[in-house]
N, CA, C and O of each residue as an XYZ file, in Angstrom:
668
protein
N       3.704     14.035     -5.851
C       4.827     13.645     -5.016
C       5.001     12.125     -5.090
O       4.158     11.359     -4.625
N       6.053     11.743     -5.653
C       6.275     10.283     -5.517
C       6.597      9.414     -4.466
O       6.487      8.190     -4.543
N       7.006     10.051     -3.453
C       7.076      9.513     -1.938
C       5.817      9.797     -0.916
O       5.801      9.586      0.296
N       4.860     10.285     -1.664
C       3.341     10.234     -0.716
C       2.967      9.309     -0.811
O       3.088      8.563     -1.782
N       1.994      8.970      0.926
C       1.794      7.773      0.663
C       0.816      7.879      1.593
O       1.092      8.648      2.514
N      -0.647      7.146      1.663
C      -2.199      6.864      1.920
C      -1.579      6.435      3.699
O      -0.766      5.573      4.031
N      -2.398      7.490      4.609
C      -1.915      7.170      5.979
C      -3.623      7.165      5.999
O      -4.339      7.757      5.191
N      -3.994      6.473      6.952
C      -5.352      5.775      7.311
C      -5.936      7.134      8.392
O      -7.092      7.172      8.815
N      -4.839      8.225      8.720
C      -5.867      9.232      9.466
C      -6.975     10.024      8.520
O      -8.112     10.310      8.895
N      -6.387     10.333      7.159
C      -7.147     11.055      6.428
C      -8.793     10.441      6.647
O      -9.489     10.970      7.514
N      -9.287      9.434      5.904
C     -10.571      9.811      5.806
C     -11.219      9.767      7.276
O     -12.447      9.745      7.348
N     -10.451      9.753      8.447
C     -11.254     10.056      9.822
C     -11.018     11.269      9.814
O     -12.003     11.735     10.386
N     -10.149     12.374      9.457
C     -10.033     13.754      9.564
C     -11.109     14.510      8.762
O     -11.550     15.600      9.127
N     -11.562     13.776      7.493
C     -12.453     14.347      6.107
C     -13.872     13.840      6.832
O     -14.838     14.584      6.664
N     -14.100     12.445      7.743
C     -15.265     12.716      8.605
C     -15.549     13.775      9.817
O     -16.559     14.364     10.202
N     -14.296     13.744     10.202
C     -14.665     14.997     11.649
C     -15.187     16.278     10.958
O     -16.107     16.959     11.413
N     -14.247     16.648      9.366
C     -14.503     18.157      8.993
C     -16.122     17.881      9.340
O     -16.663     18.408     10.312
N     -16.971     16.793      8.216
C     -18.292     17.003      8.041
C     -19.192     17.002      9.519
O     -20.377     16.677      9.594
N     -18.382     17.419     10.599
C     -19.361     17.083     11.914
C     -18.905     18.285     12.959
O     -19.622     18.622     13.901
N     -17.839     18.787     12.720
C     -17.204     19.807     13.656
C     -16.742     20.965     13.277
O     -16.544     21.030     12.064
N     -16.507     21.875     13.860
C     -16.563     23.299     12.894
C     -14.533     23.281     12.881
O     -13.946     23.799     11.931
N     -13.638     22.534     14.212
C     -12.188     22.441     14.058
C     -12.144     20.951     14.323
O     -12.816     20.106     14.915
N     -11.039     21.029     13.605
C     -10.372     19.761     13.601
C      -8.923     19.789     14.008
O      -8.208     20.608     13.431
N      -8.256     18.805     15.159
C      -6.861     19.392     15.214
C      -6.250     17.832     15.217
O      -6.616     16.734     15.636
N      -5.133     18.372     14.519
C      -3.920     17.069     14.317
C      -2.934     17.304     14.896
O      -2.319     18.136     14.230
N      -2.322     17.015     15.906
C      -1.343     16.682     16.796
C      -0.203     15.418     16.790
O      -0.566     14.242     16.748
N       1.081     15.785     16.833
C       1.653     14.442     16.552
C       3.385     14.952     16.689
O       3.749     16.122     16.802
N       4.066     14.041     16.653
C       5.359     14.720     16.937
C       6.023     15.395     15.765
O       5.276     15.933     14.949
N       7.358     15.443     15.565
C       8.282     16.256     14.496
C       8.176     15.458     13.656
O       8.051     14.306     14.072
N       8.172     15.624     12.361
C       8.608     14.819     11.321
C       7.499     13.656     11.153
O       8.030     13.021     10.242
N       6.660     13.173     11.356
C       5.513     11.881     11.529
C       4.400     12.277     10.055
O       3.652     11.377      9.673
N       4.377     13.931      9.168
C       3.891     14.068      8.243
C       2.866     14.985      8.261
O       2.266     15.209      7.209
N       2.470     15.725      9.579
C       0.977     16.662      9.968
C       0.963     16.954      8.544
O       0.340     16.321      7.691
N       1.957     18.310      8.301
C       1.953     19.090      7.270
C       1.528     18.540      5.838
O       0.667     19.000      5.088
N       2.333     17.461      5.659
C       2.016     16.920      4.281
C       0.140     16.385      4.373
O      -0.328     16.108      3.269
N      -0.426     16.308      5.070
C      -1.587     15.352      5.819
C      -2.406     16.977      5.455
O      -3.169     17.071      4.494
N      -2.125     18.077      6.304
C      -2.892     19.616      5.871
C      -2.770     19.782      4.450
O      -3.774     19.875      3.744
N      -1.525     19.829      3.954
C      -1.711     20.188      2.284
C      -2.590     19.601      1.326
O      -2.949     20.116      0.267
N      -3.087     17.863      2.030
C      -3.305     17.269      1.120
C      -5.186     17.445      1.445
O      -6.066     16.922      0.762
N      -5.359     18.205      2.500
C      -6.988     18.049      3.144
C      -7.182     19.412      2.718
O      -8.400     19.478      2.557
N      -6.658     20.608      2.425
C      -7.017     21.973      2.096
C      -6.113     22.832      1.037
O      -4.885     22.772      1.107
N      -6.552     23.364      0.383
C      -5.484     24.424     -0.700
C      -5.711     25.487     -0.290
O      -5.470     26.369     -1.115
N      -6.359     26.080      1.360
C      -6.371     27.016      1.334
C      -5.131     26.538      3.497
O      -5.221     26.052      4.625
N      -4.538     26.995      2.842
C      -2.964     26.349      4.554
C      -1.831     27.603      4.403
O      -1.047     28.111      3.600
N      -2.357     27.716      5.818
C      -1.320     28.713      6.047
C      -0.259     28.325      7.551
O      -0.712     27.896      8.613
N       1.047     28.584      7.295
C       1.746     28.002      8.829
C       2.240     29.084      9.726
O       2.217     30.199      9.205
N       2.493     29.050     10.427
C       2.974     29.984     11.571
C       4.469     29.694     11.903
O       5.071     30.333     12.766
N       5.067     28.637     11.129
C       6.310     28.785     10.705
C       7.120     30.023      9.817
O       8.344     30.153      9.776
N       6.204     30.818      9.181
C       6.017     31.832      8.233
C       5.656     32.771      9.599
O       4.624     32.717     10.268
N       7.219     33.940      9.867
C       7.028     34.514     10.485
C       5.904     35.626     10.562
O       5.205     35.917     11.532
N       5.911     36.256      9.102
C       4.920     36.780      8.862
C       3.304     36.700      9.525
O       2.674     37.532     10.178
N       2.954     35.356      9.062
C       1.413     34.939      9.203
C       1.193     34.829     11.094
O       0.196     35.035     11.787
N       2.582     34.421     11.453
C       2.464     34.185     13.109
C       2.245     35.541     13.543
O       1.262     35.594     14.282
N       3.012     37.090     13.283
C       2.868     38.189     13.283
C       1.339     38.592     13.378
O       0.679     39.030     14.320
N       0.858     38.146     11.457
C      -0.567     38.882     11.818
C      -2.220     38.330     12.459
O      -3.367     38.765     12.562
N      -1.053     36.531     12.919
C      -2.158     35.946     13.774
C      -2.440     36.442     14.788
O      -3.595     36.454     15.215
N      -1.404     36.976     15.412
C      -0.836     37.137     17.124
C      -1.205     38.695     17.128
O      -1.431     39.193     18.231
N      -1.258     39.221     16.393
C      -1.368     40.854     16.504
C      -2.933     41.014     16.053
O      -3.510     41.516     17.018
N      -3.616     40.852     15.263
C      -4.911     40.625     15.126
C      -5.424     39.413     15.025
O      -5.383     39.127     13.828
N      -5.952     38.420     15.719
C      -6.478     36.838     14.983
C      -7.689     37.031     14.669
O      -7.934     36.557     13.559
N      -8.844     37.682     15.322
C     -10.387     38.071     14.259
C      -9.634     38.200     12.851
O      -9.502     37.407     11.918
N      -9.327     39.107     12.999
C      -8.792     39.898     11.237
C      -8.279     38.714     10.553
O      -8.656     38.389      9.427
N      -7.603     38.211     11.091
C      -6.338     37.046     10.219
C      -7.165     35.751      9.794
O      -6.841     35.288      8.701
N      -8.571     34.837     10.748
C      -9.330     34.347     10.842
C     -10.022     34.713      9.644
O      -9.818     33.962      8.691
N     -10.996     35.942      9.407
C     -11.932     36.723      8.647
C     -11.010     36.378      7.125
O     -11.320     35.558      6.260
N     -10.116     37.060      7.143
C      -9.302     37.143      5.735
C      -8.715     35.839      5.358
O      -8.677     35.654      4.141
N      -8.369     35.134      5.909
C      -7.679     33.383      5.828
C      -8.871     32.731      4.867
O      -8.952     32.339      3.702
N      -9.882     32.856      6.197
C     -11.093     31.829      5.093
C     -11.514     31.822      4.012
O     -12.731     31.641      3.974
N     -11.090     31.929      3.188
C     -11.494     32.424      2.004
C     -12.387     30.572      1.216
O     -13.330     30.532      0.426
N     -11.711     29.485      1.756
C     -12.128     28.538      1.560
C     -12.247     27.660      2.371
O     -11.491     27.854      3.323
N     -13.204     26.223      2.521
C     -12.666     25.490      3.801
C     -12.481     24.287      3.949
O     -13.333     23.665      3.314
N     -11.868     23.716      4.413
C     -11.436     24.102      5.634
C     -10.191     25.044      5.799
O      -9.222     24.594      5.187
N      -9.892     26.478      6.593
C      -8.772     27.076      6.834
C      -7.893     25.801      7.286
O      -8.122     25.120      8.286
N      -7.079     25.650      6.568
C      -5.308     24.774      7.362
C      -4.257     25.618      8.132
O      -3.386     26.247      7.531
N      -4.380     25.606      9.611
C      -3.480     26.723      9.913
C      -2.293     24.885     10.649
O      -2.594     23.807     11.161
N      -1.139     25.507     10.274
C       0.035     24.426     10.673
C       0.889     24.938     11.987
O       1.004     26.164     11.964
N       1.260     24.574     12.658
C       1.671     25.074     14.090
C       1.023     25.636     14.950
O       1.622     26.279     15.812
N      -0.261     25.556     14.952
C      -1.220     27.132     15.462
C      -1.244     27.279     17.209
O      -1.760     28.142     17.920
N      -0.503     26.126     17.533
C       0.060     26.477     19.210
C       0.943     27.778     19.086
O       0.959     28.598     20.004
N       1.711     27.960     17.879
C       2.782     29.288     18.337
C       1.998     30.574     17.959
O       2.450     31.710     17.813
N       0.555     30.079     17.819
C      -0.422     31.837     18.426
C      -1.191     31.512     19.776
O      -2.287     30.952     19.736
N      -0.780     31.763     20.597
C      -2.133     31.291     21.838
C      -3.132     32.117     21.740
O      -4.260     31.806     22.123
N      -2.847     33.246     21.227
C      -3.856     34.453     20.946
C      -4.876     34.017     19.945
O      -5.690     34.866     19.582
N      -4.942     32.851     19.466
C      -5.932     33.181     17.915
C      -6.895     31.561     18.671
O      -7.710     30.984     17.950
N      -6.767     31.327     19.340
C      -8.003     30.160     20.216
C      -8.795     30.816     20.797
O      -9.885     30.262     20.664
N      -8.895     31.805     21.450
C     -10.362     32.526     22.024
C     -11.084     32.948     20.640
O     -12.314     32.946     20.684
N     -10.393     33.358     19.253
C     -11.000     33.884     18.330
C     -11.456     32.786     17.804
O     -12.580     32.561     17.354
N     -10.386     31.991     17.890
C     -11.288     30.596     17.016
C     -12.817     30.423     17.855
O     -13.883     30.094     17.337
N     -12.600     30.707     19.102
C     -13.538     29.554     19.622
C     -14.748     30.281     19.294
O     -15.806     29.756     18.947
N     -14.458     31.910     19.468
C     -15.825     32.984     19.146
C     -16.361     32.871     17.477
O     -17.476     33.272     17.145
N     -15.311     32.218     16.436
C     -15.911     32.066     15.060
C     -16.570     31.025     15.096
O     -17.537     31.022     14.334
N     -16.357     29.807     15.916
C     -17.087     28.852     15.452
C     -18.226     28.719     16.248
O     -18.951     27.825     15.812
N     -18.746     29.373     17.448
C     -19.928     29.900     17.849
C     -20.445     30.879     17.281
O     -21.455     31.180     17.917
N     -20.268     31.693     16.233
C     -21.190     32.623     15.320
C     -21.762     31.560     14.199
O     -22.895     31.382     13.750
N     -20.407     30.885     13.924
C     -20.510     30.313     12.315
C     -20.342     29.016     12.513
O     -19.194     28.571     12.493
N     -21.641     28.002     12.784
C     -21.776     26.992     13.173
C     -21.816     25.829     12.131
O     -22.676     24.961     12.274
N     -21.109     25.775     11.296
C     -20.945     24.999      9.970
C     -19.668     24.665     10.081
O     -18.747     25.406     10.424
N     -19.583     22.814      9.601
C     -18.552     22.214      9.864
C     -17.736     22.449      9.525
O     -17.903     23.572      9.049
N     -16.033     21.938      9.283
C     -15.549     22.241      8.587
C     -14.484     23.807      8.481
O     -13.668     24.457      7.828
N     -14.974     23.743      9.211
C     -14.158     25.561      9.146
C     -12.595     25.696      9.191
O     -12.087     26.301      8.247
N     -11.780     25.213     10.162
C     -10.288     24.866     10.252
C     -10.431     23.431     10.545
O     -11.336     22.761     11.044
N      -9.066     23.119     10.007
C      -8.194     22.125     10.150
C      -6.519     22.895     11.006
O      -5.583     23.456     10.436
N      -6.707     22.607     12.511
C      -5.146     22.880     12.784
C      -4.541     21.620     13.383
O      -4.979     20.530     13.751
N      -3.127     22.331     13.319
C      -2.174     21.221     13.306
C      -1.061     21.770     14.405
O      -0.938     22.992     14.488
N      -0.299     20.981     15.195
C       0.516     20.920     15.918
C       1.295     19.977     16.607
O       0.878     18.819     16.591
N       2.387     20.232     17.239
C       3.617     19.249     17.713
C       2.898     18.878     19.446
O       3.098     17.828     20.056
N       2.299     19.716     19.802
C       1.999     19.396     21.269
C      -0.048     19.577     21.080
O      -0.773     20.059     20.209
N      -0.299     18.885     22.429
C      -1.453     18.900     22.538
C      -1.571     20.284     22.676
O      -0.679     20.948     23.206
N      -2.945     20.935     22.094
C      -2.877     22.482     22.204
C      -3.606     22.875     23.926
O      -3.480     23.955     24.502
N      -4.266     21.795     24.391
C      -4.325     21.883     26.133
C      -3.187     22.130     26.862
O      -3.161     22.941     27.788
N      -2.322     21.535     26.531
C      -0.922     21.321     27.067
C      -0.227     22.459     27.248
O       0.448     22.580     28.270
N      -0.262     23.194     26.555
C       0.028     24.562     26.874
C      -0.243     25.865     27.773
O      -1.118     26.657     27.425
N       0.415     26.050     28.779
C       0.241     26.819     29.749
C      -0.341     28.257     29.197
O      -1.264     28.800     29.804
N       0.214     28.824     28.071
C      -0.420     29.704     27.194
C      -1.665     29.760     26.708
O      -2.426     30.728     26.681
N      -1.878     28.355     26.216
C      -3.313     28.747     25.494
C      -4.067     27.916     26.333
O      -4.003     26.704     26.534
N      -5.156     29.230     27.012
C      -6.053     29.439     28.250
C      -7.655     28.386     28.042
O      -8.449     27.946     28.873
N      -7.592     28.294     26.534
C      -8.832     28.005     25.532
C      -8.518     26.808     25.083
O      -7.757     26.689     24.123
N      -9.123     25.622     25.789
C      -8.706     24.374     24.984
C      -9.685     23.787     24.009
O      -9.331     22.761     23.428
N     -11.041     24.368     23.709
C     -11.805     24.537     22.852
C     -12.483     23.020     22.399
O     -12.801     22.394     21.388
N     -12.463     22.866     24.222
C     -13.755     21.504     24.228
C     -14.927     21.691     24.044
O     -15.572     22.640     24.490
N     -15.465     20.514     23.140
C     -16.723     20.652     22.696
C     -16.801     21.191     21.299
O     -17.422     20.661     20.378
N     -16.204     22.142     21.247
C     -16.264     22.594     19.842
C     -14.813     22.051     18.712
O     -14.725     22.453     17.552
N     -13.861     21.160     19.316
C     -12.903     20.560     18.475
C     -12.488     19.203     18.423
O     -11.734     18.975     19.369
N     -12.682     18.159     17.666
C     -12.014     16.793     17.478
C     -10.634     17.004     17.514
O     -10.186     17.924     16.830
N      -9.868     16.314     18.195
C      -8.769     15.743     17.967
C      -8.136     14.433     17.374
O      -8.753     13.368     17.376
N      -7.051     14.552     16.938
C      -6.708     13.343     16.361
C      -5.153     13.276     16.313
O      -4.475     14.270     16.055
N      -4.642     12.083     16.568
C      -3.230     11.686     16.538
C      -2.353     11.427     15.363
O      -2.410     10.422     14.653
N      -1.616     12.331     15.239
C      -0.808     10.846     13.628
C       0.662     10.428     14.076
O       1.687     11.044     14.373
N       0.324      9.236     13.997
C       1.722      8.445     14.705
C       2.368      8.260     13.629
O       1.540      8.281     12.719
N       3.731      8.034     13.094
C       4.616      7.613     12.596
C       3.944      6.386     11.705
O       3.111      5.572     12.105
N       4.564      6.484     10.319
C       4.169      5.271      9.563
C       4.170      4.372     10.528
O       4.870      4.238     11.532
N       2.663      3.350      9.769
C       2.530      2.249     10.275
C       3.260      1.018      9.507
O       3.293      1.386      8.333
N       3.718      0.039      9.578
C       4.244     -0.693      8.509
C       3.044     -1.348      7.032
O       3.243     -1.668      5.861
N       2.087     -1.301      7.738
C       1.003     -1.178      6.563
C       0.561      0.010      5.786
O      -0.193     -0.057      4.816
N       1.078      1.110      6.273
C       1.034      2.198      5.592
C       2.607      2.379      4.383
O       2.727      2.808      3.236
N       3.440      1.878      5.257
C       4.648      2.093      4.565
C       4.671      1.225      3.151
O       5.039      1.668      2.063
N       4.189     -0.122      3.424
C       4.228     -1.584      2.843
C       3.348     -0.903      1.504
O       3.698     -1.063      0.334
N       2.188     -0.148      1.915
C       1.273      0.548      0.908
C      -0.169     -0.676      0.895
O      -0.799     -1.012     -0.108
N      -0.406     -1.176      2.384
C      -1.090     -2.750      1.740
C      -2.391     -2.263      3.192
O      -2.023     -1.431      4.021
N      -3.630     -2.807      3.286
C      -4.394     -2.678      3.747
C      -4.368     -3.156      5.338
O      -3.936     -4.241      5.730
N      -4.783     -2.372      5.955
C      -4.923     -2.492      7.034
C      -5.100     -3.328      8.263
O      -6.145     -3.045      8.849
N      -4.415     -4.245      8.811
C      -4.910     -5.817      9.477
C      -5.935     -5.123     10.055
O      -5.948     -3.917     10.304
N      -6.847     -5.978     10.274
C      -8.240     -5.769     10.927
C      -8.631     -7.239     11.445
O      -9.769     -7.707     11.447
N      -7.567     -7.813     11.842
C      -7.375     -9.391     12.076
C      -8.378     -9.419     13.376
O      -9.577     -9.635     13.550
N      -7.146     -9.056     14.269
C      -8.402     -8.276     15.510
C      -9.249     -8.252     16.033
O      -9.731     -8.893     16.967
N      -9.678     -7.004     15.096
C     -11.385     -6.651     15.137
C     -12.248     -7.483     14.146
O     -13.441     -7.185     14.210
N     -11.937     -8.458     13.239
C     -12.369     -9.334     13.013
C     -13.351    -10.277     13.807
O     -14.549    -10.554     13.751
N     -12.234    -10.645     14.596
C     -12.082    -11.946     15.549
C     -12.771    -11.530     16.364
O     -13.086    -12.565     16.953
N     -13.434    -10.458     17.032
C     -13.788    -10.183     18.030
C     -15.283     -9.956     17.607
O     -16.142    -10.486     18.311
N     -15.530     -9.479     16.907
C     -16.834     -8.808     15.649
C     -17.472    -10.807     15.041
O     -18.633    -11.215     15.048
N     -16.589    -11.352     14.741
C     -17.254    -12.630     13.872
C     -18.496    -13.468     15.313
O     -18.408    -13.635     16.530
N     -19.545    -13.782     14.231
C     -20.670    -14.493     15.156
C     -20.082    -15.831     15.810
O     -19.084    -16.206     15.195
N     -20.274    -16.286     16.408
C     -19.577    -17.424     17.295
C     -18.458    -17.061     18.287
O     -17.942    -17.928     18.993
N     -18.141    -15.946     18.325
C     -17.415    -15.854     18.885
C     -17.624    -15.140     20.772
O     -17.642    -13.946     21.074
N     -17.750    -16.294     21.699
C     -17.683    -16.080     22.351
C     -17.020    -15.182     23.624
O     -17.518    -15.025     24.738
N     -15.778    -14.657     23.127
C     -15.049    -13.722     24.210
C     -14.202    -14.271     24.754
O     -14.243    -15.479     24.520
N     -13.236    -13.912     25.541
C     -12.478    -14.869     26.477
C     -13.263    -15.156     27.820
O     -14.062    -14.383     28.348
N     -12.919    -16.311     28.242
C     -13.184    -16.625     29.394
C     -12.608    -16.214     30.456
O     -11.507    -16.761     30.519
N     -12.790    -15.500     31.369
C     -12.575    -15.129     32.608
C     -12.497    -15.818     33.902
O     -13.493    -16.010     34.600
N     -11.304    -16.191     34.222
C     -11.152    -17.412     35.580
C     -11.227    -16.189     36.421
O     -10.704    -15.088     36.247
N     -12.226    -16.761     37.655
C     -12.573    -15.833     38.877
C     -10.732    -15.804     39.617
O      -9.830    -16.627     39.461
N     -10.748    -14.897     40.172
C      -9.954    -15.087     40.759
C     -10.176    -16.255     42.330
O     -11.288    -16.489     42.803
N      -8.782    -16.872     42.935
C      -8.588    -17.837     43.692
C      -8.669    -17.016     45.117
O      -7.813    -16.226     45.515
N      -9.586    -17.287     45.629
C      -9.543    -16.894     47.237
C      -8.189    -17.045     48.063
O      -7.306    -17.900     47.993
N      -8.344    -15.831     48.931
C      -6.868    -16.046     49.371
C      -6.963    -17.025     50.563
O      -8.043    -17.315     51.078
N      -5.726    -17.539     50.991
C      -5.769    -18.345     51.765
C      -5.395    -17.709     53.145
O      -5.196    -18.424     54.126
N      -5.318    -16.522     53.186
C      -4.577    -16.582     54.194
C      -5.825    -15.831     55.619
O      -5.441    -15.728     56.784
């Protein structure tokens, strides 16, 4: 793809796989989730695909079992199954090896009055905001910052007490 382009969530998403059995990416319309799943798994399936939402929502063990075939599973929208988070949460307490899904969605999957299972403890989250202009630019990351704050000599800001009141 000639319009892809290096967004700085990936290699924190490729560390969570190696530490957590889900990983979820959350972020608004259009900001890139999808392109971000295709590029972390060849094994992605979406729930935009009425189909797959069908045989999430009607069996999710089954759909779970048969999906994995590699990992991390990429499921894309997976808020529009609320049904397949209690299953998640029961696979990744059998099958305690990292890595297992990568999901993705428009809303926090807590956020949802539907899905009962917000699958703390057992899932990282992570944000992807809208190009950054250093992402867009294609140029490295200011770390000006955390530089400045990190370099030896560097004392901190100073803190004026606050002025007693007068009154």
């Amino acid at each position: 793809m000639a319009h892809l382009r290096h967004r700085y969530i990936v290699p924190l998403l490729k560390q969570g796989l190696k530490h957590k059995g889900i990983v979820g990416l959350f972020g608004h319309r259009q900001v890139g989730k999808t392109t971000v799943l295709e590029q972390l798994s060849k094994n992605y399936v979406t729930f935009d695909r009425s189909i797959d939402l069908e045989r999430a929502s009607q069996a999710p063990e089954h759909f779970l079992n048969t999906h994995l075939t590699s990992r991390p599973l990429a499921i894309d929208e997976c808020q529009l199954s609320p049904v397949l988070f209690p299953a998640l949460k029961e696979h990744v307490r059998v099958d305690k090896r990292p890595g297992l899904f990568l999901l993705s969605g428009s809303v926090r999957f807590s956020s949802r009055k539907a899905i009962r299972e917000s699958l703390t403890g057992r899932m990282l989250t992570y944000e992807l905001l809208p190009f950054s202009i250093s992402e867009l630019e294609e140029k490295p990351i200011n770390t000006l910052s955390l530089d400045l704050l990190m370099c030896r000599g560097f004392s901190g800001l100073k803190l004026v007490p606050p002025q007693k009141a007068l009154f």
